[in-house]
N, C-alpha and C positions, 0 to 999 in steps of 0.2 A: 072621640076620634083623636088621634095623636098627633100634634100639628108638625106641617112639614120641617125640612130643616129652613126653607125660602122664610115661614112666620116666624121662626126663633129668630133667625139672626139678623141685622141691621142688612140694608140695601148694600152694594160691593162696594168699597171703598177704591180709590183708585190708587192706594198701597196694597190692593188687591188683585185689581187686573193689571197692573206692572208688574209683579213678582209671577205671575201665573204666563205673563207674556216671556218672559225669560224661563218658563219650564219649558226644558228638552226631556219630551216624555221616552225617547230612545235610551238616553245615554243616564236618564233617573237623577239630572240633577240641573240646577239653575245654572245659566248662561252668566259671567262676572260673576258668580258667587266670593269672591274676595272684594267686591266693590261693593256690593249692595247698599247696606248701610245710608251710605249720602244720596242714592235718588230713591231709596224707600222715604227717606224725611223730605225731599225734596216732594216729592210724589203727596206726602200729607201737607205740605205746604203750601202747596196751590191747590187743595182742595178745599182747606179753610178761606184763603184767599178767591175762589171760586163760590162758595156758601156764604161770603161776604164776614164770614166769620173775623178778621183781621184789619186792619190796616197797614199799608205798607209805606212806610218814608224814603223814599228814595234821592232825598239831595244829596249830593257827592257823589263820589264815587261809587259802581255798581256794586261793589263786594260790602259796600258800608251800607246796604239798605236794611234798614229797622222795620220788626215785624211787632205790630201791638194788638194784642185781644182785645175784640170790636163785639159788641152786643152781647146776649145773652149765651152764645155758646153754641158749638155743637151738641147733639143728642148721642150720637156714635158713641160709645165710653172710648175708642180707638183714639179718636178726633179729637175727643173730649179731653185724654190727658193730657194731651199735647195743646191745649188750645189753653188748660190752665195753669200751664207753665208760663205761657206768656203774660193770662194774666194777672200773675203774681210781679212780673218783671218782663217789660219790652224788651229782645235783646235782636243783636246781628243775626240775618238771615245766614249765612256760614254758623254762626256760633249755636243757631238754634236747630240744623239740622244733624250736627253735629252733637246734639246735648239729646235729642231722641230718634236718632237715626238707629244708634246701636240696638237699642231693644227692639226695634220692631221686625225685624225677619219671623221670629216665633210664634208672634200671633198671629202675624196676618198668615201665613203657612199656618196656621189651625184652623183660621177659617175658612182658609180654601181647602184643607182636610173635610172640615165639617159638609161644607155645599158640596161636597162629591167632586169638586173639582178635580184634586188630586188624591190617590190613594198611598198612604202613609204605613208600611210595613215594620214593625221593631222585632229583633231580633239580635241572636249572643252571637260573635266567633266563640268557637269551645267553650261553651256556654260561660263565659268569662268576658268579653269584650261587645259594650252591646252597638250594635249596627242599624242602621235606618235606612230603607228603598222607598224610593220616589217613583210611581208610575202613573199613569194617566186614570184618572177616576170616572172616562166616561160620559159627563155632564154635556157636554160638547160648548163648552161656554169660553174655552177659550179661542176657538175659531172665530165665534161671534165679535170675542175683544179684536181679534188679530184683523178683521175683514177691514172696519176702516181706516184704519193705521196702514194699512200695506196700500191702499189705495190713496191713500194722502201721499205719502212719502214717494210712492211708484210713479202715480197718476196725476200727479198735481192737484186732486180733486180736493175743495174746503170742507175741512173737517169738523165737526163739533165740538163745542172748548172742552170735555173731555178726552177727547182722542187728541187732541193737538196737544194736549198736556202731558200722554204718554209719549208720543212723537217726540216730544224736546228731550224728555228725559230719557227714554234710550238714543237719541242723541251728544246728550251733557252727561252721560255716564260711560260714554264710549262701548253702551252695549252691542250696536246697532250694527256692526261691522257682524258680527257674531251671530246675528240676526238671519244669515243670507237663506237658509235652508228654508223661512217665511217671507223675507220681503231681498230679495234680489239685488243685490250691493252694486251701485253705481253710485257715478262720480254727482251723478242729478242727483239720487236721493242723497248723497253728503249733504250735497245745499239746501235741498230741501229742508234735511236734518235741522242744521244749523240755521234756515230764517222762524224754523219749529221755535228753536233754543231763543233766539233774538227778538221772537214778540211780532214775526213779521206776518202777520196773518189777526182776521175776524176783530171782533173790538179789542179798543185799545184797554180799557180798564182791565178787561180778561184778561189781554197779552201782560199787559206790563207784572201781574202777579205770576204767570209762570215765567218770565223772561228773567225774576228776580229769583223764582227758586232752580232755574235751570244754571245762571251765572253764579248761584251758589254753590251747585254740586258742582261745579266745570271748577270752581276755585278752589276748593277742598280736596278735590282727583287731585289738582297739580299740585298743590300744600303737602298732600299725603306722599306723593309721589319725588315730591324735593326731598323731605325728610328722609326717605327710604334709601334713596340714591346719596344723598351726603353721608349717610351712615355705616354704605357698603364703599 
């Protein structure tokens, strides 16, 4: 018997159901796609930090918190390279989403190719210039991500430390506004947004790990976004 795609591949990572949250299956392409990057690493960051994989230092200042490889590891090979970069060398939670943020759009969009999530077309202009279409694969799996996120952030309702870890970071990535055509843009889900991003919710050992990779990407957005503007 030929096993599913569900037995091949690892359980969804949540650099999975955040990239899949930001597919607009009308328009065939991701929501911030010139941002991704920092809450895709932010996104692996509190999941190590969630799997207990890590530990976090957080004396001083928040953008100074240090992330160090804690036990034996993830299983993911996804988690897993990233978790042994750290533990070759502890570094700043800014500097460490920033040091694998760039690579990961491609595989985790292969493996939501793979799980049928989304359907990945390749093709030439004049058979010279080659093109890619983004359309919905069917699965119905991103509803399933979307349902309690729109209800946390809508409904005030407490979320589960994965859903509240997406909730920050389409928050601290500024996708969220972008978001309206799934979760309904008010001034309440701002704040909500933002006590998602601040740790203001369920245990604190949980919050305080996304609250450090959410204040990462929020610092790295404005970093990137100084740069940008001093240079025009």
């Amino acid at each position: 018997m030929t096993p599913s795609r569900d037995d091949v591949l690892p359980e969804p990572t949540l650099a999975e159901d955040f990239l899949l949250l930001l597919f607009d299956a009308r328009r065939g392409s991701m929501r911030g796609e010139g941002r991704l990057r920092l809450p895709l690493g932010g996104a692996v960051l509190s999941q190590l930090a969630l799997q207990e994989h890590v530990e976090l230092d957080d004396r001083g200042a928040w953008k100074g918190t240090t992330v160090r490889a804690f036990g034996a590891g993830p299983e993911d090979p996804l988690l897993r390279e990233a978790w042994t970069r750290l533990e070759r060398k502890p570094m700043k939670a800014q500097s460490f989403l920033g040091a694998i943020g760039p690579k990961l759009r491609s595989p985790v969009l292969d493996r939501l190719v793979e799980r049928g999530d989304i359907d990945r077309t390749r093709g030439r202009v004049l058979r010279i210039f080659p093109t890619t279409r983004l359309s919905d694969g069917g699965s119905g799996r991103r509803a399933t991500v979307l349902a309690p996120v729109r209800t946390a952030l809508v409904d005030g309702i407490e979320p589960q430390p994965r859903d509240a870890v997406l909730a920050a970071l389409l928050s601290a990535s500024s996708t969220l506004p972008n978001m309206k055509d799934d979760i309904p843009w008010s001034k309440e889900v701002q704040r909500r947004g933002k006590a998602f991003e601040e740790g203001d919710w369920g245990a604190q050992a949980v919050t305080r790990a996304v609250a450090a990779a959410a204040a990462a990407v929020t610092a790295a957005l404005v970093a990137t976004t100084a740069a940008v503007t001093s240079a025009t």
